[in-house]
Structures are given as structure tokens and as C-alpha cells.
C-alpha positions as CSV (number, residue, x, y, z in Angstrom):
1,X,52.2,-22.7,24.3
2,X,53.7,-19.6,23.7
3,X,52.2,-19.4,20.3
4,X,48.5,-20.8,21.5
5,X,48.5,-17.2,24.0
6,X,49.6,-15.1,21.0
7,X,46.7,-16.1,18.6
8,X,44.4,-16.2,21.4
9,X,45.0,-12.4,22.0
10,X,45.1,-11.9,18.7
11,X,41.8,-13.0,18.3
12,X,40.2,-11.2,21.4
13,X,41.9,-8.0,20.1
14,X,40.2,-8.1,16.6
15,X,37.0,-8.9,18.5
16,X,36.9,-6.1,21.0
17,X,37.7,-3.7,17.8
18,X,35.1,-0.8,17.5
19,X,33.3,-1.0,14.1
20,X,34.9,1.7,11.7
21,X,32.8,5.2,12.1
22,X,32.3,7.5,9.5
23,X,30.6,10.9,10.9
24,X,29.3,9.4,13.6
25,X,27.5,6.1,12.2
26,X,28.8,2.6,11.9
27,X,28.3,0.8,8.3
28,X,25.3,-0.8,9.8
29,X,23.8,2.1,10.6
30,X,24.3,3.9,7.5
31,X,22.9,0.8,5.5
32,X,19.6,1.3,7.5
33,X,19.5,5.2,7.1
34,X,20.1,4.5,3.4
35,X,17.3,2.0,3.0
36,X,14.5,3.4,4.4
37,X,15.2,6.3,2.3
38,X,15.3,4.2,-0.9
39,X,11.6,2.6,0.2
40,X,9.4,3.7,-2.1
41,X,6.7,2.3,-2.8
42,X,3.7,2.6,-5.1
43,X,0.9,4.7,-3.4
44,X,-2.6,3.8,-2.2
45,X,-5.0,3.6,-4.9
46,X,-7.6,6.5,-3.5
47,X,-4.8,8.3,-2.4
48,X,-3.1,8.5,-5.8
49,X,-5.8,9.7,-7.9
50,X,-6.7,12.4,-5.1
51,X,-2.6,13.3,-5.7
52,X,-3.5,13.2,-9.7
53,X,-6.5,15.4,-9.3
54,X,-5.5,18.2,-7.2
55,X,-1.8,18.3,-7.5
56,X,-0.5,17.1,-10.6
57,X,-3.2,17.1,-13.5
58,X,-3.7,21.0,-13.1
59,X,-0.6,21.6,-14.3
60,X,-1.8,20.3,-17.5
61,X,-4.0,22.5,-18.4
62,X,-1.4,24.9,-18.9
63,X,0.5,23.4,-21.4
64,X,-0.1,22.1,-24.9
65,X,-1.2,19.0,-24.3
66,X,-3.7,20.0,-22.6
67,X,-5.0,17.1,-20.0
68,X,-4.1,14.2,-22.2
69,X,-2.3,11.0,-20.4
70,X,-1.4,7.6,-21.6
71,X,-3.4,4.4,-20.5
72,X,-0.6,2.5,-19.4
73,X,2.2,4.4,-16.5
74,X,5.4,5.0,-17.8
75,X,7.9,2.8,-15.0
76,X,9.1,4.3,-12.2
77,X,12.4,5.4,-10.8
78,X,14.5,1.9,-9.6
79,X,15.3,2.9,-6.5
80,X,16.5,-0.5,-5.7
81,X,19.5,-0.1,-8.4
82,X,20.2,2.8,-6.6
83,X,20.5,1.4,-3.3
84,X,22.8,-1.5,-4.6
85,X,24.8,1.1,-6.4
86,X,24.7,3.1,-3.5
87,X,25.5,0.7,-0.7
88,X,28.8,-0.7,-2.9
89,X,30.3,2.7,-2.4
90,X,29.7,2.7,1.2
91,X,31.4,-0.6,1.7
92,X,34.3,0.1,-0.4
93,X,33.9,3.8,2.1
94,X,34.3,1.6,5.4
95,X,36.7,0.0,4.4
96,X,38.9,2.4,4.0
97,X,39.2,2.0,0.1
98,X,40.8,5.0,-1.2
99,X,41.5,3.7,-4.5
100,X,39.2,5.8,-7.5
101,X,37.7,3.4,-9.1
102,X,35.7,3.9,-13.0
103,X,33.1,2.3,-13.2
104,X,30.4,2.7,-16.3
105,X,28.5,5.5,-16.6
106,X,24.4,5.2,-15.1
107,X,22.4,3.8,-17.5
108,X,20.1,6.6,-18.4
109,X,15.7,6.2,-17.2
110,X,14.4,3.5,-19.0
111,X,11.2,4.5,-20.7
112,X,9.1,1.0,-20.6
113,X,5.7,1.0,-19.6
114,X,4.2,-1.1,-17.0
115,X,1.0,-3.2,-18.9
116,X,-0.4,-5.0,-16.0
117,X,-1.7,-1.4,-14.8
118,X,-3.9,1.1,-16.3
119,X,-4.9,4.5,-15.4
120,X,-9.0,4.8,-15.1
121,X,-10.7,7.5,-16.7
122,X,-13.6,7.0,-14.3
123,X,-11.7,8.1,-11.5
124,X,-9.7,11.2,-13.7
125,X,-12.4,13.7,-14.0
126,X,-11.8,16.4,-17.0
127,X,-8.6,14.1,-18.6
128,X,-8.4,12.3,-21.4
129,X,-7.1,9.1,-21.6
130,X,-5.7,7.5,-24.8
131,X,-4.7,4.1,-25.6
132,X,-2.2,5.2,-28.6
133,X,-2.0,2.6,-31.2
134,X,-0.9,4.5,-34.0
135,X,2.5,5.5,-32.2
136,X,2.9,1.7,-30.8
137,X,2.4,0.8,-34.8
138,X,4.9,3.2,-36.0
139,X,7.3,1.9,-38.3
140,X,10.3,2.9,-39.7
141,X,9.2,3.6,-43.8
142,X,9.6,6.0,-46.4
143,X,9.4,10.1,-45.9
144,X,6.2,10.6,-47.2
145,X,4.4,7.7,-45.5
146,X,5.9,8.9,-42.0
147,X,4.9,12.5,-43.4
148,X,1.1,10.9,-43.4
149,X,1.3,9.0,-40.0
150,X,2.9,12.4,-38.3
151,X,-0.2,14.4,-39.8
152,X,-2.9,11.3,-39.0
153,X,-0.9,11.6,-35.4
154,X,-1.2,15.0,-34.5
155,X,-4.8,15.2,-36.0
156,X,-5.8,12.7,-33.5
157,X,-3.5,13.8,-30.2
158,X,-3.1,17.6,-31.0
159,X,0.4,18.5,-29.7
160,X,0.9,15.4,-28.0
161,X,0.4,13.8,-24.3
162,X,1.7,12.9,-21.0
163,X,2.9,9.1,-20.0
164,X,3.4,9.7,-15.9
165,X,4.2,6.8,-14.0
166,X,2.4,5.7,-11.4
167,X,2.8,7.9,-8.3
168,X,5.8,6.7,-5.9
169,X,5.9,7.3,-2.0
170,X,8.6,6.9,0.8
171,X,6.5,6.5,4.1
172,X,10.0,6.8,6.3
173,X,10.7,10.4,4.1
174,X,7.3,11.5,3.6
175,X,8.4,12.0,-0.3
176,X,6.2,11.3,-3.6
177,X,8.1,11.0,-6.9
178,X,6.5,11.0,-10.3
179,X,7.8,10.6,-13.5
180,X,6.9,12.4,-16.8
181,X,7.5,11.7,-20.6
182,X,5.9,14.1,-23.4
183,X,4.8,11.7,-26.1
184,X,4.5,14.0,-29.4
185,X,5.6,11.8,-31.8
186,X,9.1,13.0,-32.7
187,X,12.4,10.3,-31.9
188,X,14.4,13.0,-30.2
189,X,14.1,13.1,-26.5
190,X,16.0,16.3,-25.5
191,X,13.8,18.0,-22.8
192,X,11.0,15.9,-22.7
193,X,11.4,14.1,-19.3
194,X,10.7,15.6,-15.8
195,X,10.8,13.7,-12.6
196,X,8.7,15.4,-9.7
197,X,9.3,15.2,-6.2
198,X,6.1,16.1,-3.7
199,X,6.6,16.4,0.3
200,X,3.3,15.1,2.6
201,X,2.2,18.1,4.5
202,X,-0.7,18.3,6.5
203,X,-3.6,18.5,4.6
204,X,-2.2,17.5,1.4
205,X,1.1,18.1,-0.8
206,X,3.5,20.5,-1.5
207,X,6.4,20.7,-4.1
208,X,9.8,20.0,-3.1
């Protein structure tokens, strides 16, 4: 009997035991801050060209490519990686794991492009879109044929061009994220990725 009354208040104990706060906030609640901040989600159709056009395209026409994109958008950021990644460490957090632990490096942006979705040149006044299938043919050959396909390249493309992913919005944060890859024909990619982050003002965007 004795034993039956201790498990019993064992039990009520462990029940009536406050959830574990870290600055305020239970893991629950944390968890729900954290994912509407990670929703992001591609942006209206009418409303993404209008962000292309005003805020994004000008900044082309400063630069050597002049306002040259690529048909297909370059993928976005995975925000649902990060979350995952994200919410693992909060766990390990609440529970009051102290332990370091090493795990493997971030798999650096991938670079894919998404197929099923094409930029329209209809709705991008002033920009030229290419479909580039002399860079998607490249091959790996001797010096002087890649010698030729780097001049027939650059003849075609001047300097180079832009492959932006489709434009990315967070309705809970207000934020717009864009990603940017100079295509100029060269393997090394030092420097030639941007990612851009926009804030919904009234009226428009602004940089942020």
C-alpha cells in the first residue's frame, strides 16, 4: 500500500511540473516563434514581377551583365532544413543538454535550377532572357576546344548573366529573400553568389 501512495505522488509530482523556460518561453512556444519565421513561401505571381521590375532588375543595369537573367530560377534557400536543423538544437537546449556536440559542417547552397518554372519575358520589360544551351552542353575537352566554346560563350552572353531564384516571402516577418548566381562561364565560384533580403513597407520594398 505504502508503495501504491509513493508512485502515485510520484506521478502527480512529474505532472504538476512547469514546462522548462528558457528566457521566458516554453519549448512549445519557441517551436511556434521559430516556424512562422522559417515560412517562406514563393510570392504571388503579379506581385513578384512588380518586385523584379522596380526593385531588383535596376540593379542590373549597373553591372556588366547588363539585364540578362536565366530562363529557369536558380532554387531557393531551404528553409525547411533550417528549421529541422534549427529545432534539434532547441530540443537538445530544453533539455538541459550541455554536452558540445560536432556535428558536420552545413552543406553549402545548392545551385540546381527549378525546370517546372520559367521566368516570362513578356512580363520583364527591358531584360533579356536566355535559355543557355551552350553552357548546359559544356563538356570537359581539350584547351583549345574549351578556348573556342569560352570565346563562342562570351560572343553570345557578353560578360555573363544572372540566374535569381524565384522571389521568396515570409507573410508572418514581412521578409522577401532572393537568391543570385553570376553565370560567366568560368568553374570557380568565389564571389559570385548574393542572397538578398527585402522588408514589405508600405507602398513597396525596402532593403534590409
Amino acid at each position: 500500500m505504502r508503495k501504491l501512495i509513493f508512485i502515485v505522488v510520484a506521478v502527480l509530482i512529474t505532472a504538476c511540473r512547469p514546462p522548462v523556460r528558457i528566457n521566458g518561453r516554453t519549448l512549445s512556444d519557441t517551436l511556434e516563434i521559430l516556424k512562422k519565421k522559417s515560412d517562406f513561401r514563393p510570392l504571388d505571381s503579379v506581385e513578384a514581377y512588380d518586385f523584379l521590375n522596380k526593385y531588383y532588375l535596376p540593379r542590373l543595369d549597373t553591372m556588366p551583365t547588363k539585364r540578362q537573367i536565366f530562363i529557369y530560377p536558380l532554387n531557393g534557400v531551404d528553409f525547411n532544413k533550417r528549421l529541422q536543423s534549427n529545432k534539434a538544437a532547441l530540443e537538445f537546449k530544453y533539455a538541459g543538454d550541455t554536452v558540445i556536440k560536432v556535428g558536420k559542417p552545413p552543406l553549402p547552397p545548392s545551385l540546381t535550377i527549378d525546370r517546372s518554372v520559367t521566368f516570362n519575358s513578356q512580363k520583364l520589360p527591358g531584360t533579356r532572357v536566355v535559355a543557355d544551351t551552350l553552357m548546359n552542353t559544356k563538356t570537359q575537352g581539350s584547351m583549345a576546344y574549351d578556348a573556342i566554346s569560352v570565346r563562342a560563350w562570351h560572343k553570345k552572353f557578353g560578360y555573363g548573366y544572372m540566374c535569381i531564384s524565384y522571389p521568396q516571402y515570409n507573410a508572418n516577418t514581412k521578409i522577401l529573400v532572393l537568391r543570385e548566381w553570376l553565370v560567366n562561364y568560368t568553374s570557380c565560384g568565389t564571389g559570385r553568389e548574393r542572397i538578398f533580403n527585402y522588408k514589405r513597407i508600405a507602398g513597396g520594398w525596402e532593403t534590409y
